[in-house]
N, C-alpha and C positions, 0 to 999 in steps of 0.2 A: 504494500500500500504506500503511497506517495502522498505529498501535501499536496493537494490541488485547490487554485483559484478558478470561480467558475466566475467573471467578470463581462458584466453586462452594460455597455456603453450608450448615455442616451448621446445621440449626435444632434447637429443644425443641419434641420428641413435641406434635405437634399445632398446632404455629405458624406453619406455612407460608402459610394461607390470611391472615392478620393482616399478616405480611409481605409477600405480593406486595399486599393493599390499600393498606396503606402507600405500598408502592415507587412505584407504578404511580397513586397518587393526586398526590403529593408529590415522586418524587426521579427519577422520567424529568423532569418539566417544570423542577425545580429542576437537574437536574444540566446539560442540555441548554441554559438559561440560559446555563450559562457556557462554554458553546463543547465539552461532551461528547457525542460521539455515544452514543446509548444502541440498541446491537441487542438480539439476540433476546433473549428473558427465559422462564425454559420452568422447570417443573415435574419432576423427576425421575420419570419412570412405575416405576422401580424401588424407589425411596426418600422416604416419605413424607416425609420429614424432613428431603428434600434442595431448596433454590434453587437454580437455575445460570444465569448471563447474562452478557455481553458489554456491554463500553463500549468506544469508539475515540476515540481523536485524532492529529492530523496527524504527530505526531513526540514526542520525548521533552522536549522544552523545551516543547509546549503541555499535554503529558501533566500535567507538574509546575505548571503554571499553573493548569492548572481544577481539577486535585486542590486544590489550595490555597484557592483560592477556593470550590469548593464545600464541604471543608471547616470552614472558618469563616466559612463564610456562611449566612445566617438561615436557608434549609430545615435544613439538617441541624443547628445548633444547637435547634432548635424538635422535629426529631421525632426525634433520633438515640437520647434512650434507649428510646424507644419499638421503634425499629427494633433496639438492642442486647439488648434483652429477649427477641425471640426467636429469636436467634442463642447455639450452643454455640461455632460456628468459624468466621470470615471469610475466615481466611488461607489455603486453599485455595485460589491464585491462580496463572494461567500468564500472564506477560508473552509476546507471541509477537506477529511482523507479518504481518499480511495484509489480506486487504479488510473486515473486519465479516462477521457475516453476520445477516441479517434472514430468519424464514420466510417462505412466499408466503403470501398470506393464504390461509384455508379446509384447511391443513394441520394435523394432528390430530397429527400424533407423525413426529417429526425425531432420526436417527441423527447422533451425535455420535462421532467416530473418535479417543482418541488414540496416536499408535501413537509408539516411540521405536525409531526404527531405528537402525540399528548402522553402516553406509555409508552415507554423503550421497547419491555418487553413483546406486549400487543405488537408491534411494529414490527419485530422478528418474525414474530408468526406469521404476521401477512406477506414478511417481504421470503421467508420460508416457501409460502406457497403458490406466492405471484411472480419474482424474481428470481432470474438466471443469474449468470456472471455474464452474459452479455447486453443485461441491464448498466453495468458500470454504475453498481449502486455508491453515493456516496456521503459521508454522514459531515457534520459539523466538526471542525479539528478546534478544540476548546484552546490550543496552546494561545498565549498573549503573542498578539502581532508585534513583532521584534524589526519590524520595519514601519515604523509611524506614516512616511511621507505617503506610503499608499497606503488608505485607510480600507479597512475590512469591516460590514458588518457584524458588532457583535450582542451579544444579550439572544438570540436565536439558536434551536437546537431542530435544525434540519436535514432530511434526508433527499438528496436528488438522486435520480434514475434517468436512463435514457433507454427509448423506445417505447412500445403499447406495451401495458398493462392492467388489469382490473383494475378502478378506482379504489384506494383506500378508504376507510371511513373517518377522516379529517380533512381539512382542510386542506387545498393545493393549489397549485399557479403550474399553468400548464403551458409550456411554450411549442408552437410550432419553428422548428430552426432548417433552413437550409444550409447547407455546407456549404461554402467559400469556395471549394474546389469543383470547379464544372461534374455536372454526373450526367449518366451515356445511358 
């Protein structure tokens, strides 16, 4: 299991497409440089206005390491205001552990689940009988955010999944996501 951020970017009316050019030119090969995993990267099918994607790392001390360095390191000094210009909000962020998760290729729209249950153990049992491992089920990483400048929601104990599944009986936010990467 890895630290992952699942980080959901509101942008300005019309700048999404400028931003995934960017990202996907520049800050998967620059962030992945310094030892980030970068998963899935998807398009909100709901919300034109919406970015949503996934980064990993092994644990919270290499979390704060590549944060660091890829922060003041040349990609993002060279195209960060570029990339700030078409960003309203960054800080829509869930610290949570699990495995990443990556689409298969030629997948065209991927269900994103997060749901906040109310019993841990209840929650097992549903995700016992609803959830695979190709769920990429992922829960809350309670550790304190050791890198302040990017702020993470906290006070929240939730579980995300990716793909169909039976609704639970709590509460959820259901994203429809296309993947960044053309599918065939």
């Amino acid at each position: 299991m890895s630290i992952v951020e699942l980080r959901q970017y509101t942008l300005h009316p019309g700048a999404r497409k400028t931003l995934i050019e960017l990202f996907e030119r520049e800050f998967v090969i620059g962030q992945r440089a310094v030892g980030i995993t970068v998963g899935g990267r998807f398009r909100d099918l709901d919300d034109p206005d919406r970015f949503v994607w996934l980064r990993a790392f092994p644990d919270m001390v290499q979390r704060r390491r590549a944060l660091e360095a890829f922060y003041t390191g040349p990609v993002w000094r060279k195209h960060r205001d570029a990339a700030n210009a078409t960003m309203i909000d960054s800080d829509d962020v869930l610290l949570l552990r699990g495995p990443c998760f990556f689409p298969q290729p030629g997948i065209c729209e991927v269900a994103a689940t997060v749901c906040r249950p109310s019993d841990a153990a209840v929650f097992d049992a549903y995700a016992f009988r609803h959830l695979d491992p190709g769920h990429a089920l992922h829960r809350t990483e309670h550790a304190e955010n050791d890198y302040p400048l990017l702020p993470v929601r906290t006070g929240e104990d939730v579980r995300v999944w990716f793909g169909p599944a039976d609704p639970p009986p709590w509460p959820i936010r259901r994203l429809r996501l296309e993947p960044v990467t053309a599918c065939s």
